[in-house]
VOGU-3710 file (C-alpha; in Angstrom, 3 decimals, decimal comma):
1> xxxxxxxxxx> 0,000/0,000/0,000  1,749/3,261/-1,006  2,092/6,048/1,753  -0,835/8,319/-0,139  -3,468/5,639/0,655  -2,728/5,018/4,235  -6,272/5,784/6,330  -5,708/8,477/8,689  -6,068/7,557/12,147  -5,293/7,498/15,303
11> xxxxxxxxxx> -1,542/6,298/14,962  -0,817/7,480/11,392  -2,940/10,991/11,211  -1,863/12,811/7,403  0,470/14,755/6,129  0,150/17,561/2,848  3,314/18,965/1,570  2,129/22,175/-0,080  3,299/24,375/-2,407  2,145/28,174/-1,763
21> xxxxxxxxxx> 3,949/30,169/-4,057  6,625/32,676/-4,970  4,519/34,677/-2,175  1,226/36,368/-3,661  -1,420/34,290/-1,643  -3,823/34,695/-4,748  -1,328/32,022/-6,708  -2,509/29,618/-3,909  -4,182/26,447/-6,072  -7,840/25,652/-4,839
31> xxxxxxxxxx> -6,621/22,115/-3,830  -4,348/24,307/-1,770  -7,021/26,167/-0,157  -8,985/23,350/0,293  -6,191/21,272/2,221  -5,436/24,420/4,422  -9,285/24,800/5,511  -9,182/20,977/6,772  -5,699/20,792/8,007  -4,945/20,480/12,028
41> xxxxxxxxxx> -1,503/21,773/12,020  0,704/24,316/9,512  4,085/23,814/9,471  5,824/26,331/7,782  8,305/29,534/7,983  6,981/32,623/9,033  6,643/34,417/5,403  4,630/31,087/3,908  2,573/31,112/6,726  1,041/34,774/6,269
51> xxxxxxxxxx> 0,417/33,421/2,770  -1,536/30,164/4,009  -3,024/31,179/7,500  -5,987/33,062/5,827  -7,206/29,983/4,789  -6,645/27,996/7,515  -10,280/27,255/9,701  -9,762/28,887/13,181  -7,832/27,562/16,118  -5,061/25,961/13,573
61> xxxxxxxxxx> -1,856/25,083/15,434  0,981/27,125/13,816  4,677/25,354/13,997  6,689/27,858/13,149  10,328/27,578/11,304  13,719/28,948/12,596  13,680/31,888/10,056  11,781/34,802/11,958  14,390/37,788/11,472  14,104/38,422/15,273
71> xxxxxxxxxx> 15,404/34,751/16,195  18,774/34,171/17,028  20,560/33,647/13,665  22,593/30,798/15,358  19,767/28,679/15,540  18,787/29,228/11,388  20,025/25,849/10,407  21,216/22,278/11,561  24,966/22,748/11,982  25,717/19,072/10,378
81> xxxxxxxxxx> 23,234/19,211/7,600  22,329/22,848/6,805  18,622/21,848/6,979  16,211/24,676/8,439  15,542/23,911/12,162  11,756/24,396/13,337  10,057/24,533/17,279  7,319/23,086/18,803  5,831/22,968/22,160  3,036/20,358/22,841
91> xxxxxxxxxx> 1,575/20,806/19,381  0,751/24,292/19,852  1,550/27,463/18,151  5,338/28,190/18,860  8,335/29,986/17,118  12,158/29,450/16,708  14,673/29,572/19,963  12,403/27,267/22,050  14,039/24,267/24,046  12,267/21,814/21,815
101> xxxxxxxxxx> 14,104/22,323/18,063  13,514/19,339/16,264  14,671/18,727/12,729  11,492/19,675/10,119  11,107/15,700/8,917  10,741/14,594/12,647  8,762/17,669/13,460  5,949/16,828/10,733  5,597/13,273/11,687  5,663/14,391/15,433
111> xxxxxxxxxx> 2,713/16,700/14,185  0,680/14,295/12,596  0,383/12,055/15,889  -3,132/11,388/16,548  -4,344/11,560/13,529  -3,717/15,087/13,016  -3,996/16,765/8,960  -0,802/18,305/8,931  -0,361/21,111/6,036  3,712/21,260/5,500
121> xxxxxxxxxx> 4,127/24,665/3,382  6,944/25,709/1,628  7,890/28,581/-1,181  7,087/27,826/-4,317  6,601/24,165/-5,502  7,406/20,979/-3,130  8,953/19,340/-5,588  11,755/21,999/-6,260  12,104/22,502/-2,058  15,944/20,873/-0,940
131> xxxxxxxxxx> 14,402/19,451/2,105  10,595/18,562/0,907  11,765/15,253/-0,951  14,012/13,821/2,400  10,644/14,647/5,266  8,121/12,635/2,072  11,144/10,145/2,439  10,919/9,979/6,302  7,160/10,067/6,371  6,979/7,805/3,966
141> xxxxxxxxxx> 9,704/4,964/6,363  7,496/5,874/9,208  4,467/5,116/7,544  2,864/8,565/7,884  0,672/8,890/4,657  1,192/12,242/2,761  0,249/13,725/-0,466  1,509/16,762/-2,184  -0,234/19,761/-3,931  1,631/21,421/-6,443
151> xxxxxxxxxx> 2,586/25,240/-6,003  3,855/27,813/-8,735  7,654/27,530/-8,714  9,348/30,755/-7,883  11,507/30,766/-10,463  8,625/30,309/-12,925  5,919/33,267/-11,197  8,296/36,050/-10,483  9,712/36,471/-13,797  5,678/36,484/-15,233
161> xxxxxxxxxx> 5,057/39,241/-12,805  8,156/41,327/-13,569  7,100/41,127/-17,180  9,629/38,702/-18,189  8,343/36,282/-20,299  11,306/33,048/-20,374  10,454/31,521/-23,618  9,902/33,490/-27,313  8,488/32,418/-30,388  11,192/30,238/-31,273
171> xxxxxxxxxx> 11,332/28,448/-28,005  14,434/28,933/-27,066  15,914/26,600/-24,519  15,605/27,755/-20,328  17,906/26,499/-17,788  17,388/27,009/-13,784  20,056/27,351/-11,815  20,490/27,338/-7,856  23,368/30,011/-7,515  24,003/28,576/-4,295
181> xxxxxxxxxx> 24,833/24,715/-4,874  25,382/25,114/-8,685  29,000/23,266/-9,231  31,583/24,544/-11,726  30,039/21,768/-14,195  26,703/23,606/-14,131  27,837/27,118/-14,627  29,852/25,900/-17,696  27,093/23,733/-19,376  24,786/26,975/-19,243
191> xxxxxxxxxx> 27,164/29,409/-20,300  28,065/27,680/-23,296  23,994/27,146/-23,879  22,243/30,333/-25,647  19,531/29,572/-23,814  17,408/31,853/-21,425  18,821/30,909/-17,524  17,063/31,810/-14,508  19,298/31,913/-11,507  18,052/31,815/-8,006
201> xxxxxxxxxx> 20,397/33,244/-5,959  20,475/36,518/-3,150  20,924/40,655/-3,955  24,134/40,589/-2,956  25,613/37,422/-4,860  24,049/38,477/-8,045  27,149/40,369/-9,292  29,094/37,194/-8,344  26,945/34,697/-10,391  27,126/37,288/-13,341
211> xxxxxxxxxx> 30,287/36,617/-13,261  30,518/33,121/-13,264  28,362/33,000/-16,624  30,643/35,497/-17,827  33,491/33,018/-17,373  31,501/30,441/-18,570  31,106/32,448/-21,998  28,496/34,239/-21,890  28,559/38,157/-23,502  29,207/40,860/-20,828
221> xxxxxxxxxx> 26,593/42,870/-22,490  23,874/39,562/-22,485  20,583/41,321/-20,620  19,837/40,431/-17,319  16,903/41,113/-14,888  17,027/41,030/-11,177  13,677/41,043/-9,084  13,312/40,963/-5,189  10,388/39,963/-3,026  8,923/38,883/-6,706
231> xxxxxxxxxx> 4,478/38,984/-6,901  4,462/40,900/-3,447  3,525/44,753/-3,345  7,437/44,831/-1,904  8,732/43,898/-5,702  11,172/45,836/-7,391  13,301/44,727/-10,613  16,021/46,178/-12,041  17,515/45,697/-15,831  20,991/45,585/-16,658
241> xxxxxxxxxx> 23,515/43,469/-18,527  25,727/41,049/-16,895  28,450/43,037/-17,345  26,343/46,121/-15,134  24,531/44,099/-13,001  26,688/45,507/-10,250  27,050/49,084/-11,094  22,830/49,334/-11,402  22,460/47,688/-8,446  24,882/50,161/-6,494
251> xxxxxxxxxx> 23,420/53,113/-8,069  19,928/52,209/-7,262  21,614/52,176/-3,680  20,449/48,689/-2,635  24,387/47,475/-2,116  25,716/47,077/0,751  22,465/46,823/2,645  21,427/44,873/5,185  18,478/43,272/3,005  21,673/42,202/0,525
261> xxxxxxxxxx> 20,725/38,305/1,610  16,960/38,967/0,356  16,317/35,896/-2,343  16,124/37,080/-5,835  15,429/35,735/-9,271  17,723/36,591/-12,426  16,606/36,292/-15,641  19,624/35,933/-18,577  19,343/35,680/-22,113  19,153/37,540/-25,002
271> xxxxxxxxxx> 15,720/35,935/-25,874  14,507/36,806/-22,259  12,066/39,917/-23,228  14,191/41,858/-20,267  14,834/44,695/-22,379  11,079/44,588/-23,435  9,924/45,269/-19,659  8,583/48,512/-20,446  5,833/47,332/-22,733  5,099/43,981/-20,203
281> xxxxxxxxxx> 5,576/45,142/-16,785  2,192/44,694/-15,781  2,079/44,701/-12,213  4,394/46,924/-11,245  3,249/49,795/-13,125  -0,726/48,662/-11,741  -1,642/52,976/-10,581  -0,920/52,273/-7,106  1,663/49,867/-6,931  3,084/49,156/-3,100
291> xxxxxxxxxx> 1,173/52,494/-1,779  -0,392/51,831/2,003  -3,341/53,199/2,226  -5,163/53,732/5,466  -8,724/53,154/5,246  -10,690/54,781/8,476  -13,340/51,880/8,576  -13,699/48,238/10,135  -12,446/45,095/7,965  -16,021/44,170/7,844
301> xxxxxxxxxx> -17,176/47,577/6,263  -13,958/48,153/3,892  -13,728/44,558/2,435  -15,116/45,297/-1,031  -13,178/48,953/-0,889  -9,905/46,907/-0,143  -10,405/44,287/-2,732  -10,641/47,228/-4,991  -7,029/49,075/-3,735  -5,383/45,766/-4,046
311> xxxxxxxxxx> -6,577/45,558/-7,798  -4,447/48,526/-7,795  -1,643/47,173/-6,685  -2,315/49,076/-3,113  -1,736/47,457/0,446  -5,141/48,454/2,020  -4,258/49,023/5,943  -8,379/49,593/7,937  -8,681/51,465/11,270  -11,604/51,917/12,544
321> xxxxxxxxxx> -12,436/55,139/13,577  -15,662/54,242/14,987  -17,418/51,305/17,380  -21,004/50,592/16,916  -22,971/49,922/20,200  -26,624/49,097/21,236  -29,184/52,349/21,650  -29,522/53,716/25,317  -33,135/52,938/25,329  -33,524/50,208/23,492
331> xxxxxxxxxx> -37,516/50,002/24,205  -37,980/52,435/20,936  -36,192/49,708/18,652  -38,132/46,699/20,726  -42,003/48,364/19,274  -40,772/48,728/16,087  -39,619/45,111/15,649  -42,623/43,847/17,395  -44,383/46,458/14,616  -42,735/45,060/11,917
341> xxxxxxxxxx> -43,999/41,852/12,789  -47,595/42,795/13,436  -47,880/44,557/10,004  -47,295/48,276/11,197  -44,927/49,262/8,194  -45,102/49,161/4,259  -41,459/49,827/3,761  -38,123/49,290/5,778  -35,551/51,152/5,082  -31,796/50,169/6,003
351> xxxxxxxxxx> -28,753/52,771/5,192  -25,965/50,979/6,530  -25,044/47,683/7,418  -24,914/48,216/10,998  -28,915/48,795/10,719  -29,316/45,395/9,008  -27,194/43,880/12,091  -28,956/45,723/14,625  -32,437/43,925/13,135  -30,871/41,044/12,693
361> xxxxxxxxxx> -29,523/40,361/16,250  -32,898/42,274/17,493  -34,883/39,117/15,385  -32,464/36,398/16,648  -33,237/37,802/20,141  -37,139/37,494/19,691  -36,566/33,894/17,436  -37,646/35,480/14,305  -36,096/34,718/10,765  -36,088/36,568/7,677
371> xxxxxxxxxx> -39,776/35,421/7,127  -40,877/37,726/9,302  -39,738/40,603/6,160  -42,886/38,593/4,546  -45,409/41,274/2,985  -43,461/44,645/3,764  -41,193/46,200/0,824  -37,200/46,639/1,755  -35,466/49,130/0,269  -31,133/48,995/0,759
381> xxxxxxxxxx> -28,537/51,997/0,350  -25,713/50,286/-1,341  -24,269/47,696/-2,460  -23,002/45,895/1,292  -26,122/46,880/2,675  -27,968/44,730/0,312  -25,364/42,276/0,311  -26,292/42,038/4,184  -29,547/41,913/3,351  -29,453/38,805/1,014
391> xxxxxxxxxx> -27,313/36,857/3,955  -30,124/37,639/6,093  -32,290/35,632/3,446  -34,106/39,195/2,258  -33,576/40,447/-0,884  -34,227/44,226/-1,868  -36,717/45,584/-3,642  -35,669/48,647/-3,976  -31,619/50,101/-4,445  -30,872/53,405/-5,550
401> xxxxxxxxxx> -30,246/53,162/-9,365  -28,133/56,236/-9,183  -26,602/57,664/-6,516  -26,015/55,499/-3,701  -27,261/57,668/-1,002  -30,295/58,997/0,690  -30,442/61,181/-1,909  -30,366/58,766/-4,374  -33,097/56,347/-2,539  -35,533/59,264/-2,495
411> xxxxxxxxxx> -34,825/60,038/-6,231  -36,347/56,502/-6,709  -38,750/55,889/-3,909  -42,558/56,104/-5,139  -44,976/58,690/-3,398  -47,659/57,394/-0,844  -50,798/55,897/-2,786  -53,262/55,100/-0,510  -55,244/53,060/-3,856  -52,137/50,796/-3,905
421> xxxxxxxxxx> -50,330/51,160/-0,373  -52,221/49,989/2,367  -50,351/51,460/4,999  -48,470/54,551/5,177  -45,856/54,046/6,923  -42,192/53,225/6,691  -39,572/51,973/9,395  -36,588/53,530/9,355  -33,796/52,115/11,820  -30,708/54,421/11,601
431> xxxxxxxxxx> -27,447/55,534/13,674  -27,959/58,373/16,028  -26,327/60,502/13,963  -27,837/60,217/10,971  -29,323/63,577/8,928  -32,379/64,367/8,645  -32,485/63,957/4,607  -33,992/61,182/4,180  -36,444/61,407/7,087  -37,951/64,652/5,818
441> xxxxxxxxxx> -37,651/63,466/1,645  -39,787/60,471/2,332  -42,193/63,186/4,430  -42,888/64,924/1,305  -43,734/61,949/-0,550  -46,715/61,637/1,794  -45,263/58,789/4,237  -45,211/58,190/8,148  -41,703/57,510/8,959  -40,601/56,013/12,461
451> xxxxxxxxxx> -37,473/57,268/13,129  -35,820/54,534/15,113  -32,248/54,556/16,934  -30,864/50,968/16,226  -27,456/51,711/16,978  -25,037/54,550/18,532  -21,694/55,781/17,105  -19,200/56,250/19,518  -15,436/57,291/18,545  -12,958/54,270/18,650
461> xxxxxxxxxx> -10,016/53,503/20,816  -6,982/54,568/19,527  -5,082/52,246/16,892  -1,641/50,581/18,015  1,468/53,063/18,578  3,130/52,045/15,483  0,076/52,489/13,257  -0,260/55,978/15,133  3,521/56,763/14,310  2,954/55,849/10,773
471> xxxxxxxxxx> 0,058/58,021/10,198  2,112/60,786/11,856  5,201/60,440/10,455  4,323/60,137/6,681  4,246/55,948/6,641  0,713/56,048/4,613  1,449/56,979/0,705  -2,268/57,774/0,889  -5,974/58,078/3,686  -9,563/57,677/2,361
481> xxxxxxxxxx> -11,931/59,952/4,037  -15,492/58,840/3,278  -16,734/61,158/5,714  -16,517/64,277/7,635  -16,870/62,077/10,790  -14,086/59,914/9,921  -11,999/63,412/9,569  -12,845/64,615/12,988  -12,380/60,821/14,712  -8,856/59,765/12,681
491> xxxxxxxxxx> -7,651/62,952/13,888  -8,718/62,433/17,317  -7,519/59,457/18,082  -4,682/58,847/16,008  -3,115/62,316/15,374  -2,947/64,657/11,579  -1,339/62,707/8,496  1,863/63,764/7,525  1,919/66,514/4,882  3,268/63,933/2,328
501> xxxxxxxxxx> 0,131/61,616/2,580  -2,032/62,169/-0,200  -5,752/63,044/1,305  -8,304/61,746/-0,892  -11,863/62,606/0,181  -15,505/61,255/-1,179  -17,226/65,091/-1,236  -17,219/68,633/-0,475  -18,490/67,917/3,002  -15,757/66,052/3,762
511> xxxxxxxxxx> -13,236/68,148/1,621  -13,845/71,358/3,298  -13,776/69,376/6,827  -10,125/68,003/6,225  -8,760/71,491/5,156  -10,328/72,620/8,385  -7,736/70,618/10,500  -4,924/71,766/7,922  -4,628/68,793/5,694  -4,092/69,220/1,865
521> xxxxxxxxxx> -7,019/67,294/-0,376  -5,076/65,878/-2,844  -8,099/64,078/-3,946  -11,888/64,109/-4,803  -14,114/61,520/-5,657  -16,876/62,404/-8,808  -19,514/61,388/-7,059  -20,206/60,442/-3,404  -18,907/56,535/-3,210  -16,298/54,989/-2,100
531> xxxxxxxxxx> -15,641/52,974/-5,099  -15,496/56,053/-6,770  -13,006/57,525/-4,472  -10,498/54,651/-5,146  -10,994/55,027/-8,861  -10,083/58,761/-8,097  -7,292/57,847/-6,352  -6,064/55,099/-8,825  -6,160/57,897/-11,719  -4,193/60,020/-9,240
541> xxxxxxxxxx> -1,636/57,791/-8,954  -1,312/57,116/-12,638  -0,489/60,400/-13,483  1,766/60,785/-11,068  3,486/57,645/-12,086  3,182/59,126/-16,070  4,690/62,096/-15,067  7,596/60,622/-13,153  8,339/58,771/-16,057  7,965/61,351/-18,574
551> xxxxxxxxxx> 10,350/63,561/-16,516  13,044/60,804/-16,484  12,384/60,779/-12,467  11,974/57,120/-10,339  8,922/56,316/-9,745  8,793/56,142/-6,111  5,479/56,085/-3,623  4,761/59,256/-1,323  5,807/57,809/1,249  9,088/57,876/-0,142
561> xxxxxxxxxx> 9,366/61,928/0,023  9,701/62,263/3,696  13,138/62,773/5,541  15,282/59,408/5,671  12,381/57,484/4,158  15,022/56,592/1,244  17,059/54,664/2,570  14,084/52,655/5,160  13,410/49,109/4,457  9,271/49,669/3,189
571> xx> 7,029/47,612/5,181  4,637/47,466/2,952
//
């Protein structure tokens, strides 16, 4: 019976050796994500785990490798073998330095006691890991069964993100090449090939292995492309020749530098496309490329807006700037449930999707469903609100076709009939704060509106020192206001952005209230939505990227522009 079709059980448990990546966790496969949502266990260093933990059900174990930056380097690798070293206490989450460092193979096995599902992630593709083959080996004499899922190989993804395409039309032969165990055998067989070679080596050995292909026989002035942190908002790629390779790279002022034993991928050839980069380059030149924005709202209300800004390339960063709790008096919300329910109201109206929670949990409290919403109309201001809405089990009948605001809801909400509406009246369960707009527009259409408090809006607790300090000190390329309270409340509790931010804001209203605590609007949305205010901000950053490279400047982020910021490591 081979190791893959071993039950899992008590004494054997299971073990997946997955591939995540060059680093981008959208490369994950879905047989990936699928064996990371079961798993009991994730073994992996601490860069491939912040690629697989999203996807990992809750309460995971995390066995951490000896890599973490802050462990003591002496511990990095097995002193006889080289092999990375990993820790674990009692099967729970742990990290390097511990008094328990096993090697990885007898770590995994160790793991999978129990029957456990242990995930084993590594960079890139299993089958091109050094140590990945040896712990399938041990599992495999222990009778642990395992399978493996298939990652993108670095070597292969960061090149197609850096716009370097390693094969042309007339399919010209590609090598790979470890810099660091390639023998004097393998730099001679591909320096005699014309072939495209991609080298996987660090920053600062790159001049060195240009210089072994040059002594192999390859041209000085054969192109070459280096990339760092490759399909991460952190990549960066430079062009050069093998013969320049070193003189770009100390120009660009990345040599000597601590981060000069980052991995890297070179590209070589003549046939590589690397002096075509300008035309293929698509993600690094996406508008936004590597800018942090700050978005003052929770993760729950900004998901949508921060799947947008990372289309852009952006590194969405959400603080809240508010906290939602109950009413004071909650008796006023209690009738108008119970009213709901007793056929009371034509319409409901939700703005937000706090409202839709605060019914929600108000139903759940009282043991109704969404059949209760049977026989009145519900009408949603946009698009979250109704996607609450349909979660709930209630879909919408009527969304603002324009405009999504109150504005826009009373532009399309039909005046009181009393032929066809048999009751006049329409629930209306808001924030404290809210205007009055809406109240008074569906007044004029002839309806009875119960104005109901479903939730307060109180200003949040502060956000961490270091986001604080990076708000202040000009560590956010960009902030999206999408509302004069989110102004006021950002300010208040985490202190004025930095004059290099760039303040982009969804209105007048909030315009005029940003430029009352002294900050520059760099930035105006069209139209009052946030989806419009990140398009805004996208087209900003395009032309500022256009210009850059019209005026034969670097592109560089915002960020970038404050004192020392050049020569910071970005944490982005």
């Amino acid at each position: 019976m081979s190791p893959t079709t071993l039950p899992a059980g008590p004494e054997h448990g299971h073990v997946t050796f997955l591939g995540a990546g060059p680093g981008d966790p959208g490369l994950l496969t879905l047989r990936a994500v699928e064996a990371l949502a079961n798993a009991d266990v994730l073994v992996a260093e601490h860069d491939v785990l912040d690629v697989v933990r999203t996807h990992a059900r809750q309460g995971v174990a995390e066995v951490h490798t000896d890599t973490d930056p802050s462990a003591d380097s002496s511990a990095q690798a097995d002193p006889g073998t080289g092999a990375p070293k990993l820790a674990v206490v009692d099967g729970t989450s742990t990290t390097a330095g511990g008094p328990a460092v096993r090697d990885a193979a007898h770590l995994v096995m160790e793991a999978a006691r129990g029957g456990r599902r242990v995930v084993r992630a590594v960079t890139g593709d299993p089958g091109l890991d050094t140590y990945a083959a040896e712990e399938m080996l041990a599992c495999a004499a222990a009778g642990v069964p395992f399978e493996v899922v298939p990652g993108i190989a670095t070597a292969v993804g960061v090149p197609a993100y850096a716009g370097v395409p390693l094969r042309d039309a007339e399919g010209a032969d590609v090598r790979f090449v470890d810099a660091r165990t390639a023998s004097d055998r393998c730099w001679t067989e591909v320096g005699a090939s014309d072939g495209t070679v991609v080298v996987s080596t660090t920053l600062d050995s790159v001049a060195a292995a240009a210089g072994e292909l040059v002594s192999a026989g390859r041209k000085p002035d054969t192109p070459l492309s280096v990339t760092v942190a490759g399909t991460t908002t952190r990549q960066r790629t430079w062009t050069a020749t093998l013969g320049t390779i070193a003189q770009t790279l100390k120009q660009a002022k990345v040599l000597p530098s601590p981060d000069g034993g980052r991995p890297v991928i070179a590209v070589v050839g003549e046939r590589s496309a690397s002096a075509r980069r300008d035309q293929l380059s698509w993600f690094e030149s996406k508008p936004l490329f590597g800018w942090k924005v700050l978005v003052p709202r929770t993760k729950e209300q900004a998901a949508s807006l921060s799947d947008q800004l990372r289309s852009y390339g952006a590194v969405p960063h959400e603080v809240p700037t508010i906290a939602v709790e109950p009413p004071r008096t909650p008796q006023q919300m209690e009738r108008a449930v119970k009213g709901l329910v007793t056929g009371r109201y034509e319409w409901i109206a939700f703005t937000s999707v706090n409202a839709v929670k605060a019914v929600r949990e108000k139903f759940e409290e009282y043991g109704l469903d969404a059949r209760a919403f049977a026989g009145i109309k519900v009408a949603a201001v946009g698009e979250q609100t109704a996607k609450a809405l349909i979660a709930f089990g209630v879909k919408p009948d009527l969304v603002p076709s324009g405009e999504q605001s109150a504005a826009g809801l009373l532009e399309d909400w039909p005046p009181y009939d009393p032929v066809f509406d048999p009751i006049d009246r329409v629930f209306l369960p808001r924030a404290d704060i809210a205007t009055e707009t809406l109240v008074a527009g569906l007044i004029e259409l002839g309806w009875e509106v119960d104005d109901v408090t479903a939730y307060r809006t109180v200003r949040a607790s502060p956000p961490p020192a270091a986001t604080r300090e990076a708000i202040k000190g000009g560590g956010f390329d960009a902030v999206l206001f999408t509302s004069s309270s989110t102004v006021r409340n950002l300010v208040g509790i985490a202190g004025k952005p930095h004059n290099v931010t760039v303040i982009a804001c969804i209105g007048p209203a909030t315009a005029k209230t940003a430029e009352e605590h002294g900050l520059r609007v760099d930035v105006m949305a069209p139209e009052p939505s946030v989806h419009k205010l990140a398009e805004a901000l996208a087209e900003f950053g395009m032309r500022r990227r256009a210009a850059a490279i019209e005026a034969g400047d670097p592109v560089t982020r915002p960020s970038e522009r404050r004192p020392g910021a050049r020569r910071r490591r970005s944490t982005t």
